[in-house]
N, C-alpha and C positions, 0 to 999 in steps of 0.2 A: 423542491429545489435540488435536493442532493437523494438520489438513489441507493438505499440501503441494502436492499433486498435480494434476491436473486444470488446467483453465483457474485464472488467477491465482494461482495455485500462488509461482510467482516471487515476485510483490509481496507476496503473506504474507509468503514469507520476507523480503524485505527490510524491508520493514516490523519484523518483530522483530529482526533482527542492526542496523537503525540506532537503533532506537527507544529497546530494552531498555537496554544500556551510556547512553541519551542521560538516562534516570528515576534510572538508579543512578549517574551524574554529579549529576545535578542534588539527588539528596537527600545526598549528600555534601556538595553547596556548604550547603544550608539546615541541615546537622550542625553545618558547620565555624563555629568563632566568628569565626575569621578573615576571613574571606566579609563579615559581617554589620560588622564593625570596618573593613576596606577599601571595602566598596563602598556599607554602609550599607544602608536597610530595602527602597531601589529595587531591589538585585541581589536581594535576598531576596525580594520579590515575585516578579520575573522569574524565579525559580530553582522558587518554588512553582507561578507558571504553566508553565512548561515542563513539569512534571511532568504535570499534570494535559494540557498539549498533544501529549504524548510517549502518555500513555494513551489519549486523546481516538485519536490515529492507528491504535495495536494495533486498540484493539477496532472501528475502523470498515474496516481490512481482513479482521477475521474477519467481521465484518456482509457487503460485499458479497462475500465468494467465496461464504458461505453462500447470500444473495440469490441469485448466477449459479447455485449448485449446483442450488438449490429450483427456478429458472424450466427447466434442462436436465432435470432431472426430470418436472415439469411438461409440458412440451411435447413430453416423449418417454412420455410417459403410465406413467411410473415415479414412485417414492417414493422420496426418500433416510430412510429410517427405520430406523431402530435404531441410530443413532449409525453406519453406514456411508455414504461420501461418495459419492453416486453420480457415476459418472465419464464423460463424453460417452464416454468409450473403449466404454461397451455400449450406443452408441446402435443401432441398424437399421443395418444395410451400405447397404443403399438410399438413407440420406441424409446429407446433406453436414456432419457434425459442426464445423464451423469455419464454417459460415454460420448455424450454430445460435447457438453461442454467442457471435460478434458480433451477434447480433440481439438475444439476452436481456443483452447488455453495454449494446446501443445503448437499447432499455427501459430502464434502470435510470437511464442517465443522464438520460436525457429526462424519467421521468415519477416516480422514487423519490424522494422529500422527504427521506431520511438522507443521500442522496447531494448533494442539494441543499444542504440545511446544513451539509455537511462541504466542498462545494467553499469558503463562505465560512471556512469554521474554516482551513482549509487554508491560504488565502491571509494570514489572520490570524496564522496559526501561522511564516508564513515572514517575515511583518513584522516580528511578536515577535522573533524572535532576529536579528533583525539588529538592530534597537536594543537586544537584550539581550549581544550582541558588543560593541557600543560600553560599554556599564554593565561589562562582562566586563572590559577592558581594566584599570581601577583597580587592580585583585588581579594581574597577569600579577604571575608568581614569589611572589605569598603562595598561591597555590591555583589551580587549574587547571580545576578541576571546572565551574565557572560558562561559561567560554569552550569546553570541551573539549563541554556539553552545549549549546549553542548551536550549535556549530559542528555536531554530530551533524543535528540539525536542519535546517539548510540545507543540509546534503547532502543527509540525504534527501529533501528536497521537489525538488532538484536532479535527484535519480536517480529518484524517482517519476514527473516529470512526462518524462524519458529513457526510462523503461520502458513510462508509458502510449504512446507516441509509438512506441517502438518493437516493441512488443507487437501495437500495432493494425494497422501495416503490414506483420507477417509472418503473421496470421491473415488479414488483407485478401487479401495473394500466394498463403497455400495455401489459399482460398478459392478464389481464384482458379485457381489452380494442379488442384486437383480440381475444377473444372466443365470444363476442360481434357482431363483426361487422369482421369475417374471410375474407372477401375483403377489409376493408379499412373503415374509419369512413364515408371516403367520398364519397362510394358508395350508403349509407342510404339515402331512399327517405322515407318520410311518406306516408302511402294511404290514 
């Protein structure tokens, strides 16, 4: 159903273990009457957009691993077709799979318009719940759901932008690292 593996594999995943618990917070706070009576119709906006900010994320990390998957296919002159994910792991021995898919990474960003719009959503989405923290506070001990799906949120934009950062400098290193040593670190003998 959902493809972990391969390049950005991680960030899916994190993407759903913060996201998912951040939508089923947040449609608890717009259930709760309580919500709606403490913080009034402002928390109940903020609680409806979070939802919709929380989905907005999901499906824009299945859009680019899809993206990255389709360009390593691509450029490896394979098809990922039939619902199988193709994986840089069958790329050609003779070339550098990790200079691959920072190149179809650094494409995406550079010149893909969903990616374009989602950095501004993204930034929007971390603004939101930080004044949706503040609105949260009203309720602290009538309900939780409001803060607890806020807080979900700036985490992950916290840990998204931790993983892009540190994702790219360890594909960077064994980029690096194999144009170095093209059989393996562990084939270097010294004479």
């Amino acid at each position: 159903l959902v493809n972990v593996s391969g390049p950005l594999g991680g960030f899916v995943l994190l993407t759903m273990i913060m996201n998912m618990p951040s939508v089923i917070y947040a449609v608890m706070a717009v259930a709760d009457p309580s919500v709606e009576a403490c913080g009034g119709p402002r928390l109940q906006h903020f609680c409806k957009v979070d939802i919709a900010l929380a989905l907005i994320n999901l499906v824009f990390a299945f859009y680019i691993k899809q993206r990255v998957d389709e360009g390593l296919a691509r450029r490896l002159g394979g098809t990922p077709s039939g619902g199988e994910p193709f994986l840089p792991t069958q790329a050609p021995a003779t070339r550098s799979n990790r200079r691959l898919v920072l190149k179809e990474v650094k494409t995406l960003l550079l010149y893909d318009v969903g990616f374009a719009v989602y950095f501004f959503v993204f930034v929007y989405a971390f603004a939101t719940n930080v004044h949706g923290l503040s609105l949260a506070r009203y309720c602290y001990g009538e309900s939780d759901a409001p803060h607890a799906a806020a807080l979900l949120q700036i985490f992950y934009a916290v840990l998204a932008v931790q993983y892009a950062v540190c994702w790219s400098c360890i594909q960077m290193g064994a980029a690096q690292l194999e144009s170095c040593f093209p059989s393996g670190p562990w084939s270097w003998r010294p004479r």
